[in-house]
Structure formats: structure tokens, C-alpha cells
Backbone as CSV, one residue per row, in Angstrom:
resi,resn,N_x,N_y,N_z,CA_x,CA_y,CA_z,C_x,C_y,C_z
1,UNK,64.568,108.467,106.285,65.622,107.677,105.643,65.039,106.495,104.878
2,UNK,64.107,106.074,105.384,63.085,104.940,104.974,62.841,105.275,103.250
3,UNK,61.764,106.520,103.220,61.653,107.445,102.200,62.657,106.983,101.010
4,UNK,63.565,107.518,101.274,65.132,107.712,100.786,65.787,106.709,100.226
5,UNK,65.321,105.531,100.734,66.465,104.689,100.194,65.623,103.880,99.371
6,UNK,64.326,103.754,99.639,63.285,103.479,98.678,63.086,104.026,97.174
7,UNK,63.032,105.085,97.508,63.456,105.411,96.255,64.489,105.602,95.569
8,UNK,65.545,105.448,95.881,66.971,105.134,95.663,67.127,103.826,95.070
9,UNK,66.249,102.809,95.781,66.054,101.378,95.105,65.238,101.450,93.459
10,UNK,64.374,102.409,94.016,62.607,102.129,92.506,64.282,102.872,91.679
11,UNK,64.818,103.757,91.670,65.747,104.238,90.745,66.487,103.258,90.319
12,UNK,67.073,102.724,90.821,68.419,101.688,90.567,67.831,100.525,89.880
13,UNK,66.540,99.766,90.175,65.962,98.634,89.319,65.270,99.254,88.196
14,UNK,64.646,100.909,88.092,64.817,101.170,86.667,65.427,100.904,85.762
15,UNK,66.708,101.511,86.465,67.883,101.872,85.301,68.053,100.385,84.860
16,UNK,68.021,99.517,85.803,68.673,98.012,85.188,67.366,97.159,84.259
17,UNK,66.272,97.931,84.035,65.042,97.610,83.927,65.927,97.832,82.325
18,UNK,66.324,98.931,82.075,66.456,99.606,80.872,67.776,98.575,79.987
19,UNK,68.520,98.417,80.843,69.604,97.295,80.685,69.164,96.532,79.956
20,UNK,68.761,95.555,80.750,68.409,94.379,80.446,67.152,94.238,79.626
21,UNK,66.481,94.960,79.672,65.682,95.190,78.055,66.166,95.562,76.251
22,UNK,67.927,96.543,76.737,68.002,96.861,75.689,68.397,95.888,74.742
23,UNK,68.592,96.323,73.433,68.864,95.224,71.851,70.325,95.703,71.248
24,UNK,70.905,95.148,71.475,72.124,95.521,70.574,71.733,95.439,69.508
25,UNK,72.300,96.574,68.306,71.840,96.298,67.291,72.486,96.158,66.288
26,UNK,72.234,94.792,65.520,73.375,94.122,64.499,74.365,93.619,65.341
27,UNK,74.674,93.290,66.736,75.870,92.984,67.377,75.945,91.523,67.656
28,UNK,77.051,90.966,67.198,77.548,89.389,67.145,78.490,89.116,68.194
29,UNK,78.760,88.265,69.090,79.784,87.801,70.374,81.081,88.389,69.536
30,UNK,81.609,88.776,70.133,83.257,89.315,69.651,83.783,87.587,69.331
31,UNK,84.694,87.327,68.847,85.533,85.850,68.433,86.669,85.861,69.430
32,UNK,87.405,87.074,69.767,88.490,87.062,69.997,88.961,87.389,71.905
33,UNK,88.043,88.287,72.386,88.244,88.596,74.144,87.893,87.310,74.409
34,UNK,88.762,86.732,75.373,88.735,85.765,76.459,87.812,85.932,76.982
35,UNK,86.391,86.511,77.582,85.288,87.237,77.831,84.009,87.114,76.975
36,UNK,84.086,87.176,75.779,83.047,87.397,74.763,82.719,85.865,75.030
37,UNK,82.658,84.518,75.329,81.520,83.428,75.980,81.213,83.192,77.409
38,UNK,80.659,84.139,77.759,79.983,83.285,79.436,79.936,82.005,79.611
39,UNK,79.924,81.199,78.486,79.859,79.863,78.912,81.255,79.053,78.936
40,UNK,82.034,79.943,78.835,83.614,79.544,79.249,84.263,80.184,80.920
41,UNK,83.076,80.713,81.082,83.665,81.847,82.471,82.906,81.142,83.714
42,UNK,83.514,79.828,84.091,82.437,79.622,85.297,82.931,79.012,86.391
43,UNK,84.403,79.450,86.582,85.538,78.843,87.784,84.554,79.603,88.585
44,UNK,85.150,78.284,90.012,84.906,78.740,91.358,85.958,79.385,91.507
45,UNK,85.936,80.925,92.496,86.662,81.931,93.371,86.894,81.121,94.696
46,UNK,88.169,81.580,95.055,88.550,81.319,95.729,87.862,81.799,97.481
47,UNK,87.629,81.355,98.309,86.964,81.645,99.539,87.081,82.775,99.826
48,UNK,88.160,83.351,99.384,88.823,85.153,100.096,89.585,85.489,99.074
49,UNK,89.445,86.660,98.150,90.313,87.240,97.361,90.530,88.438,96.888
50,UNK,91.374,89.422,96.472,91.465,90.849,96.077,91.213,91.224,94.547
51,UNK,90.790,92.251,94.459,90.623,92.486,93.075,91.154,93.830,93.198
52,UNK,92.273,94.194,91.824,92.714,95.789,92.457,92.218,96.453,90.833
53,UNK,91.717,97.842,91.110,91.107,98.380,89.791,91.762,99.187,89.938
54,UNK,92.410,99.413,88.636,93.270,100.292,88.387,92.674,101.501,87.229
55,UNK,91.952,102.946,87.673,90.998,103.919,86.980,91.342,105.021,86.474
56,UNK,91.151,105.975,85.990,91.309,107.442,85.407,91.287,107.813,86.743
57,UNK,91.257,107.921,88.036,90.880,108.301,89.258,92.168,107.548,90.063
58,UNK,92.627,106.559,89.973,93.749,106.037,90.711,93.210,104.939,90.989
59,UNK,93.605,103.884,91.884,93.491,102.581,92.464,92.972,102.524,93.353
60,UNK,92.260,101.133,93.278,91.263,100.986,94.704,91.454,99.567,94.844
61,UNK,90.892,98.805,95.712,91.082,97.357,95.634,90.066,96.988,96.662
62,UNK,89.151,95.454,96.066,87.832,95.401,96.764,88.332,94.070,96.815
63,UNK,88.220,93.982,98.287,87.968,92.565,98.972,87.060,91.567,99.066
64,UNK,87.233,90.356,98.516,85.549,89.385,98.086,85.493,88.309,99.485
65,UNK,85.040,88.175,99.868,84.442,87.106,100.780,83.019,85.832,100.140
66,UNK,83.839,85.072,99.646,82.504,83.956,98.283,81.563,83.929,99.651
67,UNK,82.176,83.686,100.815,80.529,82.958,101.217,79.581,83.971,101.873
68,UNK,79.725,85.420,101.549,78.466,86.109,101.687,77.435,86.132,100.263
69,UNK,78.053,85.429,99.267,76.884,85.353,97.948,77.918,84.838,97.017
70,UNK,77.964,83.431,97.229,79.032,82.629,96.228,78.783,82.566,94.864
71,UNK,77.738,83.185,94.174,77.664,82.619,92.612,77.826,84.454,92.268
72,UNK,77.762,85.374,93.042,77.856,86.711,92.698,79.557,86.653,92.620
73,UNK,80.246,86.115,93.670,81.552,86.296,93.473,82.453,85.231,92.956
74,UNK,81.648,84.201,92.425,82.015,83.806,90.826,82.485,84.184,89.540
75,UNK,80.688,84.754,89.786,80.899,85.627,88.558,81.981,86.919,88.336
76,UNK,81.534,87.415,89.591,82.803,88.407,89.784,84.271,88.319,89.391
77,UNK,84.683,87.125,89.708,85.941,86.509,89.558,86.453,86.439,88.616
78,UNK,85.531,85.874,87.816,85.418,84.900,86.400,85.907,86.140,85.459
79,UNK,85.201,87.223,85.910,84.955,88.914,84.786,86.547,89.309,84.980
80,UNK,86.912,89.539,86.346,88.049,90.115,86.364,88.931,89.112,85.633
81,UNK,89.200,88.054,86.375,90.447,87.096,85.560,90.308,87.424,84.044
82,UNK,89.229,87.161,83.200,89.349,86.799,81.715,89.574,88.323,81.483
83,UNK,89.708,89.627,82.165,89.928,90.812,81.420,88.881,91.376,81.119
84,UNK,87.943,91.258,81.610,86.810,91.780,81.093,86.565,93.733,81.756
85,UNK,87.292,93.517,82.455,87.038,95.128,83.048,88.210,95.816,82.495
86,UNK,88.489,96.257,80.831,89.107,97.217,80.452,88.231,98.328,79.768
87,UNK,88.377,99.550,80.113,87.884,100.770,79.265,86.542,100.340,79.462
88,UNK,85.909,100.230,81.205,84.708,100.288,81.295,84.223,101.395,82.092
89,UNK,83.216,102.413,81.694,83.048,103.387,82.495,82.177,103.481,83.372
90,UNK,82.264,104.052,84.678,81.174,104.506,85.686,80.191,105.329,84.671
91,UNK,79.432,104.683,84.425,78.215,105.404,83.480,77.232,106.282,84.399
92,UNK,77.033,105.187,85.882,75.609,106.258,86.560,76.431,106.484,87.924
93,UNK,76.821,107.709,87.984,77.692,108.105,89.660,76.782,108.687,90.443
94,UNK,75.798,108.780,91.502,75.021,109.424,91.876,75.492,109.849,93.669
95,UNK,75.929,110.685,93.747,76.682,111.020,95.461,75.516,110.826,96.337
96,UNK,76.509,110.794,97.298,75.642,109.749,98.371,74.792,108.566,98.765
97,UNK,74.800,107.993,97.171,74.060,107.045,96.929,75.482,105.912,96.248
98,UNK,75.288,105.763,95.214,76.347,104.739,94.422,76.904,105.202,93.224
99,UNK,77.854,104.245,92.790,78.051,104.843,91.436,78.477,103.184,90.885
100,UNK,77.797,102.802,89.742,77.380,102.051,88.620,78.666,101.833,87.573
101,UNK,78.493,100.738,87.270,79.669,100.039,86.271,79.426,98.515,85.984
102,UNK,79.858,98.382,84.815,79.745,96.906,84.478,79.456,96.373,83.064
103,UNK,79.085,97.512,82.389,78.403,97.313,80.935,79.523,97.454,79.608
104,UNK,79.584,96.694,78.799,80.929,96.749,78.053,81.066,97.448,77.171
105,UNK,82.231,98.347,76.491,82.190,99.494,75.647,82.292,98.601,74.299
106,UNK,82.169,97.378,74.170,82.016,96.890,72.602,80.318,96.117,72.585
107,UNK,79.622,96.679,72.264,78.217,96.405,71.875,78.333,94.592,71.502
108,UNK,79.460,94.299,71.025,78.998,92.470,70.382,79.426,91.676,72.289
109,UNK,80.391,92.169,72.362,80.236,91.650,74.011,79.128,91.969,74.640
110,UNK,78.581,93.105,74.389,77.570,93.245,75.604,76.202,92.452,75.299
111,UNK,76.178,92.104,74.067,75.056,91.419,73.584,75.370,89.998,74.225
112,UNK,76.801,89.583,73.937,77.217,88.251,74.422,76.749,87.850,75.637
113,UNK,76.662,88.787,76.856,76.383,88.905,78.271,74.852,89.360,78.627
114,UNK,74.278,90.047,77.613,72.561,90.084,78.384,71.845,89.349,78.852
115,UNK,72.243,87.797,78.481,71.008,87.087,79.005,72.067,85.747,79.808
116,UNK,73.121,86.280,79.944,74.265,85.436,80.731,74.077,85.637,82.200
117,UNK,72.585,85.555,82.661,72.459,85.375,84.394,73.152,84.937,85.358
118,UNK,73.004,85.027,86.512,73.252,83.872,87.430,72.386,84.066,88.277
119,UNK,72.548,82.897,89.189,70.770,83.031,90.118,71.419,83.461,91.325
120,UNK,69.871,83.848,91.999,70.439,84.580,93.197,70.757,84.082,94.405
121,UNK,71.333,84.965,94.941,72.318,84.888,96.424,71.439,85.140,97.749
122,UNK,71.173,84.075,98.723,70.529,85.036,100.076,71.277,86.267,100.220
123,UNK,70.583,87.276,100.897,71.345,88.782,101.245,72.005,87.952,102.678
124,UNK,73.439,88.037,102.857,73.865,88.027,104.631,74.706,88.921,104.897
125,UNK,75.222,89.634,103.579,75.762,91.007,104.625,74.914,92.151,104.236
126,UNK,75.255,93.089,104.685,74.937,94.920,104.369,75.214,95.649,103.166
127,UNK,74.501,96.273,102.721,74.944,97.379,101.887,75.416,98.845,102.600
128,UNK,76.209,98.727,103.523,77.229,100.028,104.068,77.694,100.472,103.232
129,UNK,78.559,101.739,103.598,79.599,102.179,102.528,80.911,101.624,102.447
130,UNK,80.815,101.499,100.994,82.206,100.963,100.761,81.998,99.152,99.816
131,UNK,80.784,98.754,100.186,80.230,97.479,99.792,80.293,97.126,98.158
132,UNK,80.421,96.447,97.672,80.030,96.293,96.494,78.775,94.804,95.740
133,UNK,78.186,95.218,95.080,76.519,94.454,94.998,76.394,94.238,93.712
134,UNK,76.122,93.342,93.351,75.395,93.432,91.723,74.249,94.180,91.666
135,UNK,73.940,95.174,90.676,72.564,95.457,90.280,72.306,94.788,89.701
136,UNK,70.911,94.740,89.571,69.526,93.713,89.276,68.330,94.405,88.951
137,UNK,67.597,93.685,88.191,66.530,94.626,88.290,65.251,93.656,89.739
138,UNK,63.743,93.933,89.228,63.043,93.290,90.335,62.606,91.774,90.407
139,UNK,63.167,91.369,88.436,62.781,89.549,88.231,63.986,88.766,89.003
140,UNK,63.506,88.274,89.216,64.605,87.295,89.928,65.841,86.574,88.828
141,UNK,66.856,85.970,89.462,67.988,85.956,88.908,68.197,86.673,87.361
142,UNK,68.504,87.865,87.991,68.896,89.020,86.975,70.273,89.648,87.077
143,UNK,70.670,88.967,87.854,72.036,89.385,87.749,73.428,89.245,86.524
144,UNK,73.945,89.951,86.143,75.122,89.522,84.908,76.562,90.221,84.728
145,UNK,76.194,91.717,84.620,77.958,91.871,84.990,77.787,93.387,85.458
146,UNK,77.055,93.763,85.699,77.214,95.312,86.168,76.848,95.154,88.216
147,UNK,77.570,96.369,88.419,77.604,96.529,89.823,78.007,97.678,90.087
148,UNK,77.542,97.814,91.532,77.505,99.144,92.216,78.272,99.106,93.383
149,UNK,79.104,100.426,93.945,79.841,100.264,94.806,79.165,101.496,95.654
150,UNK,78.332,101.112,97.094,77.728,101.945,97.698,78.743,103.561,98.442
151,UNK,78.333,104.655,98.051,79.000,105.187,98.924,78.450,106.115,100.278
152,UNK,77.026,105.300,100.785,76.689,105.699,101.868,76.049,104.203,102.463
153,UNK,75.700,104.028,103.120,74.819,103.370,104.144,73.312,103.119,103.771
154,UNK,73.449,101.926,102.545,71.860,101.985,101.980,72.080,100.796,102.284
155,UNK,71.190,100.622,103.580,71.138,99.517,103.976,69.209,99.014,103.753
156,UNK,68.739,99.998,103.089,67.609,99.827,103.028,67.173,99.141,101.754
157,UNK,68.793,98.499,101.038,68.410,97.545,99.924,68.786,96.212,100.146
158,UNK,69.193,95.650,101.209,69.353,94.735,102.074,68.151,93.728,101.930
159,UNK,66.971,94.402,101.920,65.567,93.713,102.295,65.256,93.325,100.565
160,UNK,65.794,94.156,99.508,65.218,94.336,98.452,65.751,92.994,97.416
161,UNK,66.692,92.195,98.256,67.693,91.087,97.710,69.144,91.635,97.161
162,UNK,69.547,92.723,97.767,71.030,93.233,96.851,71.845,92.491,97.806
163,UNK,72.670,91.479,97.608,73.627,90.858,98.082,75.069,91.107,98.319
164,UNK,75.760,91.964,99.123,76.829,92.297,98.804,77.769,91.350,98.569
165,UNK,79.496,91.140,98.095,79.942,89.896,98.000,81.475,90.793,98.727
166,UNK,81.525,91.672,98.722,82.968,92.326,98.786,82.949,93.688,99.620
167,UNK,83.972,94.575,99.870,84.218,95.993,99.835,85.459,96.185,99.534
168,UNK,85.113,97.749,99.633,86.446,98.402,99.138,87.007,98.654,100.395
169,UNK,88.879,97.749,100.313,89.361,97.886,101.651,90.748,98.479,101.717
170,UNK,90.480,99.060,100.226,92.093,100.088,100.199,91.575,101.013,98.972
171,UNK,91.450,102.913,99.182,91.420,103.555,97.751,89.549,103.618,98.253
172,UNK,89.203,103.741,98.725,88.037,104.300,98.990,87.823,105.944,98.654
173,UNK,88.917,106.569,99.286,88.937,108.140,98.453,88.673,108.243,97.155
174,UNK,89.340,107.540,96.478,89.600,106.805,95.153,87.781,107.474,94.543
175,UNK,87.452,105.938,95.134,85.885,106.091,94.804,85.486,107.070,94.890
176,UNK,85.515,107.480,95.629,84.851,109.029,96.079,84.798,110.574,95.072
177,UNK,86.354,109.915,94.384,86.368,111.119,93.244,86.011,110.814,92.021
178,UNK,85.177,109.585,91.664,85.102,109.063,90.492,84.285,110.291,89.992
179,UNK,83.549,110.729,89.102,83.403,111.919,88.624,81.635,111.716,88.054
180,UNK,80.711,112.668,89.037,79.215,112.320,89.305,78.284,113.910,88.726
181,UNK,79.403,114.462,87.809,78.798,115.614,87.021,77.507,114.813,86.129
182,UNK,77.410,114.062,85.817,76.178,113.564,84.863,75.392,112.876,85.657
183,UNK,75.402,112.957,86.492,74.710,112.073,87.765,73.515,110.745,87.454
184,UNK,72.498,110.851,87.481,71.593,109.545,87.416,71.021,109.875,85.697
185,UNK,70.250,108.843,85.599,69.626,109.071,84.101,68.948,110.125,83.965
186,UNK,68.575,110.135,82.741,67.684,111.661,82.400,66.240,111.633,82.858
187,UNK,65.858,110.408,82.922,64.117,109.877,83.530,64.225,110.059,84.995
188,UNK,65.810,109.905,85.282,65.365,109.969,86.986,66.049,111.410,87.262
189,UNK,66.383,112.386,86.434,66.566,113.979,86.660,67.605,114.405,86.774
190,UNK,68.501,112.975,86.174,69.757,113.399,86.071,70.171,113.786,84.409
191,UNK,71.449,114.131,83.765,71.219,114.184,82.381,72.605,113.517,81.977
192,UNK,72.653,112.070,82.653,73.513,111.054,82.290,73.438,110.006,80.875
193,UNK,74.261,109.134,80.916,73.965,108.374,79.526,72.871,107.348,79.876
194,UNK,72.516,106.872,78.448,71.470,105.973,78.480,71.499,104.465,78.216
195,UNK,71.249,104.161,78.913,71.822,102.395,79.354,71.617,101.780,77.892
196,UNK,70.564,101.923,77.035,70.291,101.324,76.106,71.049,101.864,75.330
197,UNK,71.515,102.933,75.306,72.186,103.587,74.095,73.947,102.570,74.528
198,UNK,74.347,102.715,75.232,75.722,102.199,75.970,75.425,100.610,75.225
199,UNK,74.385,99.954,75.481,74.554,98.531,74.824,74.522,98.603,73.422
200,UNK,74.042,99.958,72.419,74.261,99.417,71.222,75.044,100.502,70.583
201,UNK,75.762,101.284,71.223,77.125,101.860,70.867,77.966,101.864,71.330
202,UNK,78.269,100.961,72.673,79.336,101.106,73.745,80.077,102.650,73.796
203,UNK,81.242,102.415,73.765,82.289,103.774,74.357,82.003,104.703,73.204
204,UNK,82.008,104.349,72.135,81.919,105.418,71.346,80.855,106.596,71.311
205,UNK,79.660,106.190,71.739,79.028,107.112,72.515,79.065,107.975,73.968
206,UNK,79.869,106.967,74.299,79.766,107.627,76.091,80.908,108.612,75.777
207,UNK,82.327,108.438,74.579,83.576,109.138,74.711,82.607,110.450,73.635
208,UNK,81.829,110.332,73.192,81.384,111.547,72.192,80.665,112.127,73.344
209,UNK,79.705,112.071,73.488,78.479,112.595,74.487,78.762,113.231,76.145
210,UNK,79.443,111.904,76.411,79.858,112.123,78.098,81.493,112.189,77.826
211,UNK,82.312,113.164,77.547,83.624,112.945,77.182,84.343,112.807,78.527
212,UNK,83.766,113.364,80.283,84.482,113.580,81.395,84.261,112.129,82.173
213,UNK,83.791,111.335,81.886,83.377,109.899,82.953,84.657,109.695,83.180
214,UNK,84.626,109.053,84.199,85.724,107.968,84.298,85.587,106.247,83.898
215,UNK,86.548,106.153,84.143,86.756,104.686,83.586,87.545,103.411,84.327
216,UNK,87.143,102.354,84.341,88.149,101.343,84.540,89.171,101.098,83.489
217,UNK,90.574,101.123,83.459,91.270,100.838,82.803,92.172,99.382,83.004
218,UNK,92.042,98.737,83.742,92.055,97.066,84.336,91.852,96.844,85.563
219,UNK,91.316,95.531,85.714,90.990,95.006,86.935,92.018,93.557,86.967
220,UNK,92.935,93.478,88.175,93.775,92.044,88.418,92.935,91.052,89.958
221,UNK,93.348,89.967,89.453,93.384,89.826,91.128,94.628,89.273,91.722
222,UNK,94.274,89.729,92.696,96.150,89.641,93.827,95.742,88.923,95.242
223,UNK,96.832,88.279,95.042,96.438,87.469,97.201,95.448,86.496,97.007
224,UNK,95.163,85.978,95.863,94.092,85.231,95.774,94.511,83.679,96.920
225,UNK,93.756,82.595,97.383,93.592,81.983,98.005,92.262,80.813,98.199
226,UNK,92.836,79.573,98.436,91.395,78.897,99.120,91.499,78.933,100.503
């Protein structure tokens, strides 16, 4: 299992390797999404709050707890409130492992957000199933808007700094059917989309190429609280 989740990790800081390297190209901050400046998105979350995603797959809703990694579920916060999770797709679904989201289908936003970090979180809970984590790659505070929602027991990225901030505590089936026919990237043997290509064509590539993904179609938050 050791084996296993190790390399499950060297996979997952690839792919974000590829991320966060890529160039949008010709792409300018959008003017107009409430979203397109990170430097307008930097409320504190509330101590305990819900976020419900509403998908091509049905509804799920992930529960945040700030003080297992308070600047992850900031940011978190910050994304959902301003709208930022419409018509975003599970790009990398890989079963038994996770499935990936976070990258924006308009290339001038996503340029807006590449180098929109936040620093990192001690790890104090688990990556169980059901958890949800920012991916990162292996430099430190690399975190920005994509995340993974575990659907087994990789607790063997715990050690690696993946911080969980939340889980999924209603619609977990949900997850389960998000749709993992294209499975991991093509470097790691899957024949999914390509992270770099997604930052400088957003949806319009993933809806030509990958026409079956699923998608986020909004994220609210509900029950919020200090």
C-alpha cells in the first residue's frame, strides 16, 4: 500500500507540475467575473461552513472545518462565494484514487489565478475518503484553485503536506459517478486532457476532445457561520 500511494502522489504533483508551468496564450484577466482578481478574494471563512455543488452527476455538499488548514479554506471560500465554480470540469478522475477539478474553462481567468498562491497549511487531518485537499505540486506554497476529492484512503499523502480542509458529508455516491473513462494523463497511461492545453483553451477544448466529462455547474454556500 506504501508502494501505491507513492506513486499515486509522484502522479498527482506531476500533473500539477504541468499546471502551474503552463502559459496561457495571449490571455488577459477577464474585466468582468467577480473572480477574474485574486486580489479582491481574500475574506476570512467562517469557522464551519457548507458548500453544495451542484454537477452533470447531481449534488453533493462538502463540509469545511477553517481550523484544519485556514488559508486553504479561505481560499476555498473566497472561489465559491465570487462564483468561480461554474462550467468547471473534473478533468483528471482516476478510481480509487481521486478525481481533480479547479482549473477555469476561460483561459484569461486562468492566467489571472496561476501565480495567485497561498502559503501552506500544517497537515492535521487525513486524506480518507470523502476528504477534500488542494493539489500542489512539490515547491512549497503552491497552492491556488484546483483540488481533489479523495475517493479511497490515501492517507499516504498526509506526510507529503496535502492538507485536507473539508469532506463530502452529503452526495458522496454523487462523487462516485463522476465519469473516469479518460482517467489520468496520457504521461501517466491514462488518455485524459492536458493540463496545459485546459489553461490555454479552457472548455472549448475539453467540450471538443473530451465531450463525456463532467462538470461543475455551481457551487453555493449554505449554513454558513462563525
Amino acid at each position: 500500500m506504501e508502494d501505491f500511494a507513492t506513486m499515486k502522489t509522484i502522479h498527482l504533483l506531476c500533473a500539477l507540475g504541468l499546471f502551474l508551468g503552463a502559459v496561457a496564450t495571449n490571455a488577459q484577466p477577464a474585466a468582468s467575473p467577480g473572480f477574474s482578481d485574486p486580489s479582491k478574494l481574500t475574506a476570512t471563512a467562517p469557522d464551519t461552513f457548507k458548500a453544495v455543488f451542484d454537477t452533470t452527476k447531481g449534488k453533493f455538499t462538502v463540509t469545511v472545518t477553517r481550523s484544519l488548514a485556514p488559508n486553504g479554506a479561505d481560499r476555498f471560500y473566497n472561489l465559491v462565494k465570487s462564483g468561480y465554480f461554474k462550467d468547471i470540469a473534473f478533468f483528471r478522475v482516476v478510481p480509487g484514487f481521486m478525481c481533480q477539478f479547479g482549473i477555469n474553462g476561460d483561459p484569461a481567468v486562468s492566467a489571472a489565478w496561476r501565480q495567485a498562491n497561498i502559503q501552506d497549511d500544517p497537515v492535521k487531518g487525513s486524506n480518507t475518503r470523502g476528504t477534500i485537499t488542494f493539489a500542489m505540486t512539490s515547491q512549497p506554497n503552491s497552492r491556488s484553485t484546483q483540488f481533489f476529492i479523495n475517493f479511497g484512503n490515501n492517507t499516504g499523502l498526509d506526510g507529503q503536506g496535502f492538507a485536507p480542509f473539508g469532506k463530502v458529508t452529503d452526495g458522496m455516491d454523487v462523487v462516485d459517478k463522476i465519469n473516469s473513462e479518460y482517467g489520468d494523463m496520457p504521461e501517466m497511461g491514462g488518455h485524459g486532457p492536458e493540463q496545459g492545453e485546459i489553461m490555454n483553451q479552457g472548455n472549448a477544448y475539453l467540450k471538443k476532445d473530451f465531450p463525456d466529462l463532467d462538470y461543475i455547474k455551481s457551487a453555493t454556500i449554505v449554513a454558513d457561520k462563525k
